[in-house]
KELUM-336976 format. One record per residue (C-alpha): x, y, z; residue in three letters. Coordinates in nm, 2 decimals, m for minus. Example, Ala and Ser with C-alpha at 12.3 -4.5 7.8 and 13.67 -1.06 7.14 Angstrom:
residues 2
<atom px="1.23" py="m0.45" pz="0.78" residuo="ALA"/>
<atom px="1.37" py="m0.11" pz="0.71" residuo="SER"/>
end
This chain:
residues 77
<atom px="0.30" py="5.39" pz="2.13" residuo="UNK"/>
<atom px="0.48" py="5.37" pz="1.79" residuo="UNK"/>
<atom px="0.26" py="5.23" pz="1.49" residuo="UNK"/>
<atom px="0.47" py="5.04" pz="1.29" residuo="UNK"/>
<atom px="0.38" py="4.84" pz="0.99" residuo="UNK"/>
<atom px="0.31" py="4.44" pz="1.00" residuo="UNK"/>
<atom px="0.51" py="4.39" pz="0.71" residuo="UNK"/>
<atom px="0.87" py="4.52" pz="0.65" residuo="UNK"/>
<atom px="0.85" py="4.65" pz="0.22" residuo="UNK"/>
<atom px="1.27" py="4.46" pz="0.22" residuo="UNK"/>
<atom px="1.17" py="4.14" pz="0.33" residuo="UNK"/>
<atom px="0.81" py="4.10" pz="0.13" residuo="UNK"/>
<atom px="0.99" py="3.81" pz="m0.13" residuo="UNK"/>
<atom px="1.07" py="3.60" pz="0.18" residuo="UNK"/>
<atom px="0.67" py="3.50" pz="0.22" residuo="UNK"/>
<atom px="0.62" py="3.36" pz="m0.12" residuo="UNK"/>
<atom px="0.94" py="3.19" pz="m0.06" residuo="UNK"/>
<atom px="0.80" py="3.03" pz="0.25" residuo="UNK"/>
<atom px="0.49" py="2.94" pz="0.15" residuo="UNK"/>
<atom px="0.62" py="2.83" pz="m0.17" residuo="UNK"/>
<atom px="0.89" py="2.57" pz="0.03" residuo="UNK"/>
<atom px="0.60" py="2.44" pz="0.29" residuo="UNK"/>
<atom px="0.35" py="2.38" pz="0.00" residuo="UNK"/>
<atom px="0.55" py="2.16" pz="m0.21" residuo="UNK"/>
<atom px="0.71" py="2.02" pz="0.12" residuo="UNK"/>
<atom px="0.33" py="1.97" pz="0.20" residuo="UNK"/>
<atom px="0.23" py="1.80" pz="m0.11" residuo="UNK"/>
<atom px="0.52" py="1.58" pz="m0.08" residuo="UNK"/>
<atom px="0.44" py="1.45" pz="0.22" residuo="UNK"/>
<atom px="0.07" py="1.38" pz="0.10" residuo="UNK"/>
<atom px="0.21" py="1.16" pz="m0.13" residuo="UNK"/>
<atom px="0.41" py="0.95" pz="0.08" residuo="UNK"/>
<atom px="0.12" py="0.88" pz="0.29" residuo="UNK"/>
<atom px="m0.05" py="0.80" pz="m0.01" residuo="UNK"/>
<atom px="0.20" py="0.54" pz="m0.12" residuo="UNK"/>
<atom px="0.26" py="0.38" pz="0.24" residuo="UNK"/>
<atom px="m0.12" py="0.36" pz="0.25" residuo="UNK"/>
<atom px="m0.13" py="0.21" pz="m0.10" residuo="UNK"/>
<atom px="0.19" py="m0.06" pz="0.03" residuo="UNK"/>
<atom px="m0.01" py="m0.09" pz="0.32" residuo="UNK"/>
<atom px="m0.32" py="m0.25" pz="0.19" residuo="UNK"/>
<atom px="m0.14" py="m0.40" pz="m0.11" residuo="UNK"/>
<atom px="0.01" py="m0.60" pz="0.16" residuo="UNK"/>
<atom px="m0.28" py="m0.66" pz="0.40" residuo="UNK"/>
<atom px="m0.46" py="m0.83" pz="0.07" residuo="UNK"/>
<atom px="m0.16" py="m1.03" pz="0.03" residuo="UNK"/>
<atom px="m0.19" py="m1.19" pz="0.35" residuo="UNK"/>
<atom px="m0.60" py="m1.25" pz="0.31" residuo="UNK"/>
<atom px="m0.53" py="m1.42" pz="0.03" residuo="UNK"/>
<atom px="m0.25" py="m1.64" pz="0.13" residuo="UNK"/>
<atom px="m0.44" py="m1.71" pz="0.48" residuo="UNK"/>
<atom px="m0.83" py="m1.79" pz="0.26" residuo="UNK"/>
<atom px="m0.53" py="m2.04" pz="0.06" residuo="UNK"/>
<atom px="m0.42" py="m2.18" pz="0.39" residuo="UNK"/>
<atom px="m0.71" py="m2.24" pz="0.53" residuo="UNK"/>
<atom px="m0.86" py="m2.40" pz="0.18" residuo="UNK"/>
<atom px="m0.54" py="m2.63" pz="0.20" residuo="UNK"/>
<atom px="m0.63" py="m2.75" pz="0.55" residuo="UNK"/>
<atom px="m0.98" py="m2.80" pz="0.45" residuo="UNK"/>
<atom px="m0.94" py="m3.03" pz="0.17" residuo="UNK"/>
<atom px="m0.64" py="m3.25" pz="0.31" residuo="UNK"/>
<atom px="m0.73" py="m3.48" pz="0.59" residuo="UNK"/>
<atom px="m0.45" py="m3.55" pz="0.82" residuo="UNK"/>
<atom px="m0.45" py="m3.97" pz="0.92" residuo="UNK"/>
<atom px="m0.43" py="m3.91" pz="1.31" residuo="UNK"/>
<atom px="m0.76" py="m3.65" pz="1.24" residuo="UNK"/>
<atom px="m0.93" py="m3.93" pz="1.02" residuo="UNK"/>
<atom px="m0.88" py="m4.22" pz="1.29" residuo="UNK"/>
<atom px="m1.00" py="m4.00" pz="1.53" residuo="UNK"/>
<atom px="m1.31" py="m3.97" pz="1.31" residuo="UNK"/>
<atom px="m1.35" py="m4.32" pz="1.19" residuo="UNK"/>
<atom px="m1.32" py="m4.45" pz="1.51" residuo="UNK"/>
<atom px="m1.07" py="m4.69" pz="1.71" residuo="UNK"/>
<atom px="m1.04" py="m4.99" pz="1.42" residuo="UNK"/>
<atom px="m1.01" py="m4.73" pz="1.14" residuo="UNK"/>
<atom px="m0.71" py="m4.84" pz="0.92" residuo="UNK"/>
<atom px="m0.45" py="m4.56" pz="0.88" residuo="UNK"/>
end
C-alpha cells in the first residue's frame, strides 16, 4: 500500500477558495430567509389588522333584515 498525502501542496489555494465561495453564498442565503421571514410577518400583521377592522365594522353597523329579526315581527325597517 502506497501512503500518499491528503492534501496535494499545487492545489492547497483551491480550499480557501471554496470555503471562501460557500460562506458568503451561505451568509447570503441567511439573509434572504431573514427578509422573506421579515415580509412574511409584515404581511400576516397586515391582515390581523385589516380582519380586527372588519370585524369592528360589522360590530357596530346593524344590518335592517338583522334588526327586524331582533325587534321582532312589527319592527319598522
Amino acid at each position: 500500500m502506497e501512503m500518499r498525502p491528503f492534501f496535494n501542496k499545487g492545489s492547497l489555494w483551491a480550499y480557501p477558495l471554496y470555503a471562501t465561495i460557500g460562506g458568503s453564498f451561505g451568509y447570503w442565503l441567511q439573509g434572504v430567509e431573514s427578509r422573506q421571514y421579515k415580509l412574511l410577518s409584515d404581511r400576516r400583521q397586515a391582515l390581523m389588522d385589516k380582519r380586527a377592522r372588519r370585524a369592528l365594522e360589522e360590530s357596530t353597523t346593524v344590518d335592517p333584515a338583522t334588526q327586524a329579526d331582533k325587534e321582532g315581527i312589527m319592527a319598522t325597517v
